[in-house]
N, CA, C and O atoms as a GROMACS GRO file, in nm:
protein
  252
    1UNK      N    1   0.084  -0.118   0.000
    1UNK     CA    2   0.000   0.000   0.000
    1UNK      C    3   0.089   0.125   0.000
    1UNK      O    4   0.191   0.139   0.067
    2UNK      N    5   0.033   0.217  -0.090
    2UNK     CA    6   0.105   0.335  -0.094
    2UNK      C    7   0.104   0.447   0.072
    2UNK      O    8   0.014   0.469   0.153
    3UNK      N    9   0.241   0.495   0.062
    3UNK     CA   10   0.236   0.599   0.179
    3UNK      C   11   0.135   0.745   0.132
    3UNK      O   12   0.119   0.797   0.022
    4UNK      N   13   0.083   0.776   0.256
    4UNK     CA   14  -0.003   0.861   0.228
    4UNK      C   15   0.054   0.980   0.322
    4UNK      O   16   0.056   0.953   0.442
    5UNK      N   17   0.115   1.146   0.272
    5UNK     CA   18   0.199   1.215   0.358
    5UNK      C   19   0.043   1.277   0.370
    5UNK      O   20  -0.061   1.268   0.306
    6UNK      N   21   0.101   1.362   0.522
    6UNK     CA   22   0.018   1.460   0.578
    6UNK      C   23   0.061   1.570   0.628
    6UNK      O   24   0.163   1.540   0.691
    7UNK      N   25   0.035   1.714   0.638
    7UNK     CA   26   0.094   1.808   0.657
    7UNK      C   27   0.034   1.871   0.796
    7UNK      O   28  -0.082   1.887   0.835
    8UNK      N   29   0.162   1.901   0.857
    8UNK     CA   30   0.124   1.975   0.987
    8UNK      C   31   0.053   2.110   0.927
    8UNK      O   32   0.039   2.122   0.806
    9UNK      N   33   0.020   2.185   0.995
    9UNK     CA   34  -0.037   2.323   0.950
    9UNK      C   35   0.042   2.464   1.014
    9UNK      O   36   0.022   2.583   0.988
   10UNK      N   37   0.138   2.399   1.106
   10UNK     CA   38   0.197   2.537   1.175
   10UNK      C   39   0.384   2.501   1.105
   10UNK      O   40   0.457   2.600   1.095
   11UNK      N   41   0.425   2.404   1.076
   11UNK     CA   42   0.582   2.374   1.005
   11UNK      C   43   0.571   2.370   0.916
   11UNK      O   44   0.666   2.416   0.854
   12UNK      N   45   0.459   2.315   0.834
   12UNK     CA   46   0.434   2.236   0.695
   12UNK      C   47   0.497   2.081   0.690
   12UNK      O   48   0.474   2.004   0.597
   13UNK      N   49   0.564   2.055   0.787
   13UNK     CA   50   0.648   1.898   0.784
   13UNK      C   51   0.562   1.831   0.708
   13UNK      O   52   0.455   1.887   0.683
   14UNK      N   53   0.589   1.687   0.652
   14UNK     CA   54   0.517   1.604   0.594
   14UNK      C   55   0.555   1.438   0.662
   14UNK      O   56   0.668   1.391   0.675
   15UNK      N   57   0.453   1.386   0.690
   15UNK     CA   58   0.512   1.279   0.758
   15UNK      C   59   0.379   1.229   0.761
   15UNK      O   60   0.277   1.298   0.753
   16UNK      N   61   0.388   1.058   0.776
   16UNK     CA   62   0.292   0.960   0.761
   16UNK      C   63   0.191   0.951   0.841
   16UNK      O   64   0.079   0.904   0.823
   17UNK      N   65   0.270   1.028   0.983
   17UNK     CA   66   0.200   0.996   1.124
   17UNK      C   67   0.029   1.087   1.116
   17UNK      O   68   0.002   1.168   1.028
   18UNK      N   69  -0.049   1.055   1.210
   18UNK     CA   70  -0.140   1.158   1.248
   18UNK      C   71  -0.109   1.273   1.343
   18UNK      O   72  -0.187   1.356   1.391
   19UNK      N   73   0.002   1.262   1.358
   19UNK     CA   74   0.050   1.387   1.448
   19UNK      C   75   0.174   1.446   1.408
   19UNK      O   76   0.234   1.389   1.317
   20UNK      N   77   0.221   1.547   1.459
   20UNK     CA   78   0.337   1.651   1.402
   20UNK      C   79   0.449   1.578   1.484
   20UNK      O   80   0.455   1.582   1.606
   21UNK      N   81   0.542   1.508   1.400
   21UNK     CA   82   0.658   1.456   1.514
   21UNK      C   83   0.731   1.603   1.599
   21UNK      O   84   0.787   1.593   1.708
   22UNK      N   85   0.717   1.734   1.523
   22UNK     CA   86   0.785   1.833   1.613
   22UNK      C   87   0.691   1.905   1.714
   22UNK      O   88   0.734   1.962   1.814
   23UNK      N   89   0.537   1.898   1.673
   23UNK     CA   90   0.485   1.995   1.773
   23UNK      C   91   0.379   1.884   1.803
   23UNK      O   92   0.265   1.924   1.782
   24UNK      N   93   0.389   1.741   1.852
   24UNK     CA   94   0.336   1.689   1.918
   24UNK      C   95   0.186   1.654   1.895
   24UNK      O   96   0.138   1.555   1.840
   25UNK      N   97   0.131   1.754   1.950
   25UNK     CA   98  -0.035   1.711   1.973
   25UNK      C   99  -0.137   1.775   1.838
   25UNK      O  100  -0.255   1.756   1.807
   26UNK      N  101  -0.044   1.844   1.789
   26UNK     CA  102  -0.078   1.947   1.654
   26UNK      C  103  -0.068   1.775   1.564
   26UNK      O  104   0.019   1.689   1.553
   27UNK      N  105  -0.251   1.797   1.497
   27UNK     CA  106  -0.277   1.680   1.425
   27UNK      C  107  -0.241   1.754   1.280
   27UNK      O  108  -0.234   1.874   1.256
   28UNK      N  109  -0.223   1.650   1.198
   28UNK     CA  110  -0.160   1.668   1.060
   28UNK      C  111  -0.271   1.653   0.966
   28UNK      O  112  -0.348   1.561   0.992
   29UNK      N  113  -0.307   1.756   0.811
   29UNK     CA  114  -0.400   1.730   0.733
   29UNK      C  115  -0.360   1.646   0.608
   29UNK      O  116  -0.252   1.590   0.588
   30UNK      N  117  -0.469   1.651   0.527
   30UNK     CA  118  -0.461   1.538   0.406
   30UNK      C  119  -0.438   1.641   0.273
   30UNK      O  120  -0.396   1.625   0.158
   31UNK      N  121  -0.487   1.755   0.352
   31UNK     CA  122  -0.453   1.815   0.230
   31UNK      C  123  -0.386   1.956   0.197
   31UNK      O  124  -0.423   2.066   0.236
   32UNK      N  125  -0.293   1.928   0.127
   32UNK     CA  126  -0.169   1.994   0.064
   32UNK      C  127  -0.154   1.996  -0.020
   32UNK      O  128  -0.192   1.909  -0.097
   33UNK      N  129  -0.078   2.115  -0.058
   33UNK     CA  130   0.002   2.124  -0.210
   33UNK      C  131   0.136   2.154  -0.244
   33UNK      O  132   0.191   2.259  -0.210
   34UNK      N  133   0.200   2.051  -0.322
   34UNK     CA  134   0.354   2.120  -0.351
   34UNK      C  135   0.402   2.045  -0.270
   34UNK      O  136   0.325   1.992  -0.190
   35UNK      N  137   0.535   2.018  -0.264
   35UNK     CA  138   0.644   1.972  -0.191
   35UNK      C  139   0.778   2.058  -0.215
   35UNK      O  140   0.815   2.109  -0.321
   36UNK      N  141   0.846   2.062  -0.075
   36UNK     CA  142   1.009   2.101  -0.090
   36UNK      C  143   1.104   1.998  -0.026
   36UNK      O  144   1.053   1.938   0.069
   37UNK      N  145   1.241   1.961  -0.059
   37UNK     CA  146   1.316   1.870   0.011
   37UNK      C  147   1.393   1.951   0.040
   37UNK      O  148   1.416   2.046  -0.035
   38UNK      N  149   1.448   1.935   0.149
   38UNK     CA  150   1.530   2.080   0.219
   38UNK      C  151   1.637   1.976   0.318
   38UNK      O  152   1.617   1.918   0.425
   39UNK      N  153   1.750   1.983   0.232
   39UNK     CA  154   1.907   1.894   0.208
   39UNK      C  155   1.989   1.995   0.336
   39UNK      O  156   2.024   1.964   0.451
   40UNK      N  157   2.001   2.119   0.263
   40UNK     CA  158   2.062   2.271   0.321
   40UNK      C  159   2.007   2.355   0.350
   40UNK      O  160   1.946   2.433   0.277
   41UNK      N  161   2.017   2.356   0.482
   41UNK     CA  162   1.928   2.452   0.559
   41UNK      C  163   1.945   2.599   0.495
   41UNK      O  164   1.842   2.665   0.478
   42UNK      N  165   2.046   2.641   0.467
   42UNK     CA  166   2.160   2.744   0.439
   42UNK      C  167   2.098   2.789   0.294
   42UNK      O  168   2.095   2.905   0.252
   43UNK      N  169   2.057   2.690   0.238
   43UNK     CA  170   1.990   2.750   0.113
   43UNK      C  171   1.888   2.838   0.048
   43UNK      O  172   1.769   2.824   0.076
   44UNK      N  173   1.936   2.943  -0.053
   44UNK     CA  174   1.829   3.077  -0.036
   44UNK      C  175   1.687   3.001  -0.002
   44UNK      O  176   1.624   3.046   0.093
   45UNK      N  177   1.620   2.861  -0.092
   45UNK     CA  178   1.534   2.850  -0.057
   45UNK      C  179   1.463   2.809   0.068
   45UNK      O  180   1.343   2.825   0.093
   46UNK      N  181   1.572   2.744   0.156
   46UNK     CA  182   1.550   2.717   0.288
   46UNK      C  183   1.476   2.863   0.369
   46UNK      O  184   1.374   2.890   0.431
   47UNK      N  185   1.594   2.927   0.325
   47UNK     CA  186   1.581   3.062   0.358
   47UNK      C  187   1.448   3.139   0.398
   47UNK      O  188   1.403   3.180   0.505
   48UNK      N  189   1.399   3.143   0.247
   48UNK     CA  190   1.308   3.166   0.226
   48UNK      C  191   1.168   3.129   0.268
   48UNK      O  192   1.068   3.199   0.256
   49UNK      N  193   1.177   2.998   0.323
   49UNK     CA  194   1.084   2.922   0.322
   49UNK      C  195   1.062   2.938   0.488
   49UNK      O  196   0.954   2.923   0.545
   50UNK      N  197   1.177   2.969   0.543
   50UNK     CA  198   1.206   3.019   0.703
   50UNK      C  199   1.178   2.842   0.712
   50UNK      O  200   1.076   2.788   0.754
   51UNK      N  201   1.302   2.776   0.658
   51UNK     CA  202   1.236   2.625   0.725
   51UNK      C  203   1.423   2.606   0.775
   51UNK      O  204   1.512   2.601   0.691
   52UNK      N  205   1.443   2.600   0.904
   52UNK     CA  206   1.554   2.548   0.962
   52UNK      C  207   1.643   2.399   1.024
   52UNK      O  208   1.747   2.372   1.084
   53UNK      N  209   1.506   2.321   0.953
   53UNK     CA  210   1.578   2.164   0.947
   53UNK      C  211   1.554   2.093   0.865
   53UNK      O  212   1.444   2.104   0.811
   54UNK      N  213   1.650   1.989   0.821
   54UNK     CA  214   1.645   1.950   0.670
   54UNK      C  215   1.512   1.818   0.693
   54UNK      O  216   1.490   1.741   0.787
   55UNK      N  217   1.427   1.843   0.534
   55UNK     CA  218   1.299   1.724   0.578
   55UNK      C  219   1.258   1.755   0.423
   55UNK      O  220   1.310   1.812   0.328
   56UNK      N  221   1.109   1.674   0.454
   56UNK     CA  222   1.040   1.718   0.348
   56UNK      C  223   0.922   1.814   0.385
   56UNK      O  224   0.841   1.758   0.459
   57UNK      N  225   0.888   1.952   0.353
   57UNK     CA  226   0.766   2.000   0.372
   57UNK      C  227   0.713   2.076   0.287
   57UNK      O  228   0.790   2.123   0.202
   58UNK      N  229   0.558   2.116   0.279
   58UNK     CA  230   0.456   2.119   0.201
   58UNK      C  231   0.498   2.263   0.173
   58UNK      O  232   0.551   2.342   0.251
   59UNK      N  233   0.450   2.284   0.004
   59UNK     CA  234   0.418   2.411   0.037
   59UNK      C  235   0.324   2.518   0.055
   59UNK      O  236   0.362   2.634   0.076
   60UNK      N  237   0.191   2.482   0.048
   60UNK     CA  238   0.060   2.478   0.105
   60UNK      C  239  -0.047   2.370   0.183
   60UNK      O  240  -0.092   2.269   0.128
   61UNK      N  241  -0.077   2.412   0.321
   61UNK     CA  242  -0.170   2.342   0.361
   61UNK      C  243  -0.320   2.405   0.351
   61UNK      O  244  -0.339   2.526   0.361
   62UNK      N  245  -0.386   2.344   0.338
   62UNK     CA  246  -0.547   2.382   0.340
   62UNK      C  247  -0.609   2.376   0.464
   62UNK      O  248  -0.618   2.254   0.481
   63UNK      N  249  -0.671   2.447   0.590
   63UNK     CA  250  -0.717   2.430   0.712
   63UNK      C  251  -0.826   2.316   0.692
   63UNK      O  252  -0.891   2.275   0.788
   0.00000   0.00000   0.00000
């Protein structure tokens, strides 16, 4: 069966779980758009994105 990602709404993280592995009790949605892989933190787009640890996250969530 295919993995199905879910997006926190306050990091954007993406992860399988029903919950945000960084902010805990913050439940994760189904729906999103876009993806970033973020290797280098250091990178303008990291930067930009104000995302400071390397992962995969969304680049829109829908409430």
């Amino acid at each position: 069966m295919a993995k199905v990602y879910k997006a926190c709404r306050i990091c954007k993280r993406l992860t399988t779980e029903d919950v945000c592995p960084v902010h805990g009790e913050e439940r994760t949605k189904p729906d999103w758009f876009g993806f970033l892989i973020i290797n280098d933190v250091n990178s303008q787009i990291a930067q930009k994105a104000d995302i400071r640890e390397p992962g995969i996250y969304a680049i829109k969530v829908r409430s």
